[in-house]
C-alpha positions, 0 to 999 in steps of 0.5 A, a space after each residue: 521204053 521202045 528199043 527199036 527192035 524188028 518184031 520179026 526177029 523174036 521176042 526178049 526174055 528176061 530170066 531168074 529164079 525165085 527160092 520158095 520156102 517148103 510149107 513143112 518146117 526145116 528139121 535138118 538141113 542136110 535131108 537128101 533122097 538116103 534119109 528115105 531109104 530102107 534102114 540098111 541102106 540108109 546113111 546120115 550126111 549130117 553124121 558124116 559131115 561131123 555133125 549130130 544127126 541121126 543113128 535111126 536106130 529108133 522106132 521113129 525111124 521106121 520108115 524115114 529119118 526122124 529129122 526128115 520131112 515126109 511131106 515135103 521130101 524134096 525140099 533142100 536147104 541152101 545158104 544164099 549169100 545175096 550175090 549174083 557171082 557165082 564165086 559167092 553165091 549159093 555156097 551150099 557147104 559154106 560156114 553160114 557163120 563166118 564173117 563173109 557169109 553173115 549177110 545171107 540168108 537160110 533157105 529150105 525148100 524149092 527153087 521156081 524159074 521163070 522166063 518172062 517175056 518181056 513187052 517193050 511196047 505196052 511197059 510189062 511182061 508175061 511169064 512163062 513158068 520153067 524148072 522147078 526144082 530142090 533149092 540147092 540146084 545152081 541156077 545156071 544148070 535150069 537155064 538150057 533144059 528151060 529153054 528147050 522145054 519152051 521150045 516143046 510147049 512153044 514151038 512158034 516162039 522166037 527168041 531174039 535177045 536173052 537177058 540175065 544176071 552173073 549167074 548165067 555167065 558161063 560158057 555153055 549158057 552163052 554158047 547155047 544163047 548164040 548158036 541154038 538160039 541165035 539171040 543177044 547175050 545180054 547178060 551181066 559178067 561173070 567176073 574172074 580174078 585175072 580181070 585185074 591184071 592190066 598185063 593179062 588183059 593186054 595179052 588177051 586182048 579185052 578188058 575186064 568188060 570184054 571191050 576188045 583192045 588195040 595190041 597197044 592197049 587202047 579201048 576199041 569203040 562198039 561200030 555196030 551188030 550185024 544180027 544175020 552174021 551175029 558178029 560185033 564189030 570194034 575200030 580204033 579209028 586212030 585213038 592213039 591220035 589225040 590219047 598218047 597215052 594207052 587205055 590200059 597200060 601195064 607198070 612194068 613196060 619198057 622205055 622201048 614199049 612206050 616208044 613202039 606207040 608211035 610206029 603203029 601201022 594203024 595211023 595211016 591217014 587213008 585208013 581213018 578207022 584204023 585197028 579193026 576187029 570182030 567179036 562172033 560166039 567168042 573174042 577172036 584172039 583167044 576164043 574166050 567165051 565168058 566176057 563175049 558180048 554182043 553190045 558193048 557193056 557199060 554203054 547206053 544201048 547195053 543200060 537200056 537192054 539190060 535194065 529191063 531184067 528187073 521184069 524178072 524181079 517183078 515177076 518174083 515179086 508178084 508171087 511174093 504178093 499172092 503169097 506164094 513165097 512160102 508154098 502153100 502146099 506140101 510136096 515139090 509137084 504141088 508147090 510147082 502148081 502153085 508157082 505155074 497158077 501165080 504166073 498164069 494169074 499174072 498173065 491174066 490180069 494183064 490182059 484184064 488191065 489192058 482191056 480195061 484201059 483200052 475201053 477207058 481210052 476209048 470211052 473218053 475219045 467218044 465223050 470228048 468226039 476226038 
């Protein structure tokens, strides 16, 4: 897969977080920083929540909660619901139990982010290990101090395209990703009920996958990205023309509406581009952040950039081959260890695998003289 891209402008990163299982067994999976506490001052959050927890009223509760873990102190418990909208996912105090949250899965213990570069020309990636943290920190909250711990240990690296799933789609991340980074957002939509409402997009001024629409409601098409100035361009180019009918029609429009199709300014022959507008850190109609792209979402350019997102699944995946899904070691600092060393092992064994192919590629030109 070849994307075009000029070297000079930095490199893409494709970002995700793995959860690993503590190497201590879960006793209870509301352990926090109180269960560790003196006994005075120590408080039971599974008591609070109504639940049977723990008086530490016994000898076993000398030092720590008995329910607790002590080797592995920082370990958290997490009900990952499999979704990657936040709406969903990761709903620590959700009921685990009710129908909608039957399909997830418990987790106890850490959670591993890694940022991987991703390598157009030679088909992978290099991971570059980020945050490690309890299981039950959002993963959006790990991605900006991640990505100015890469700046301090990589002070030459330039980043030119980001790339993440849902969970990423908030505000401060997308706004981070364009103005400290300078880079593309390529990162999946985070969806929110008013999308559905065919009148609320009109007025907004974009559609549910923030392609920007006419004030009559037709789609705009993508006319380019101008990387220095980091704007978007959409046009009409006269949609209306040869579509009466509007992209994005509400029920409820008058007779008189309908009929205003026919008087748009925008029509004129000498003007065959027609409606014009720019997407920059937002849309330029209401400001808004959370459905600002700077390709169009859905196109074929966006399906290119945005499948190679699966190298941070790949990534997770390795670690799960070198069994590192479950921490081999107690306690968070040496469990992010183990995580940093499956990584590292990555990153050499794709150097190995390349040298070794370069010395066959190179032996079989000297046996065949081409």
């Amino acid at each position: 897969m070849e994307l075009g891209d000029s070297a000079e402008r930095g490199v893409s990163i494709a970002t995700d977080c793995q959860l690993v299982v503590a190497r201590s067994p879960m006793r209870c999976r509301y352990q926090n920083a109180n269960c560790f506490l003196s006994r005075d001052k120590r408080t039971c959050a599974a008591r609070e929540d109504g639940k049977e927890g723990c008086a530490c009223d016994t000898e076993a509760c000398q030092e720590h909660c008995r329910l607790a873990t002590p080797r592995d102190p920082e370990a958290a418990y997490v009900y990952y619901s499999g979704s990657n909208q936040p709406a969903h996912a990761q709903e620590q105090n959700a009921d685990p139990n009710s129908p909608s949250q039957t399909r997830g899965t418990h987790h106890f213990g850490s959670k591993s982010k890694a940022f991987n570069v991703v390598d157009d020309r030679l088909f992978t990636f290099w991971p570059l290990s980020g945050p490690f943290t309890p299981a039950n920190r959002n993963d959006h909250l790990l991605t900006i101090p991640g990505f100015r711990n890469l700046a301090r240990r990589f002070p030459g690296l330039r980043i030119s395209e980001v790339l993440g799933d849902a969970g990423e789609g908030f505000d401060e991340i997308l706004l981070f990703v364009y103005h400290s980074l300078h880079a593309l957002r390529t990162i999946r939509i985070r969806h929110h009920a008013c999308d559905k409402d065919a009148l609320t997009c009109l007025e907004r001024g974009y559609d549910p996958q923030g392609t920007p629409l006419c004030p009559h409601g037709y789609l705009l098409a993508f006319n380019g990205h101008d990387y220095q100035r980091q704007i978007s361009k959409w046009v009409c180019r006269q949609r209306c023309m040869p579509h009466p009918e509007p992209d994005l029609l509400p029920d409820n429009w008058t007779d008189e509406q309908r009929a205003a199709l026919t008087l748009c300014p925008y029509r004129d022959p000498a003007r065959p581009l027609g409606y014009t507008t720019s997407v920059h850190a937002t849309h330029s109609r209401d400001n808004d952040v959370r459905l600002a792209r700077d390709f169009k979402v859905g196109s074929p350019t966006w399906k290119l950039r945005i499948g190679r997102l699966s190298y941070a699944e790949s990534r997770n995946a390795n670690q799960t081959r070198r069994n590192l899904k479950r921490s081999p070691w107690f306690g968070q600092a040496d469990s992010a260890k183990a995580q940093y060393l499956g990584d590292i092992l990555s990153c050499a064994l794709n150097v190995a695998r390349f040298v070794r192919e370069a010395t066959l590629a190179a032996e079989s030109s000297a046996a065949t003289g081409v």
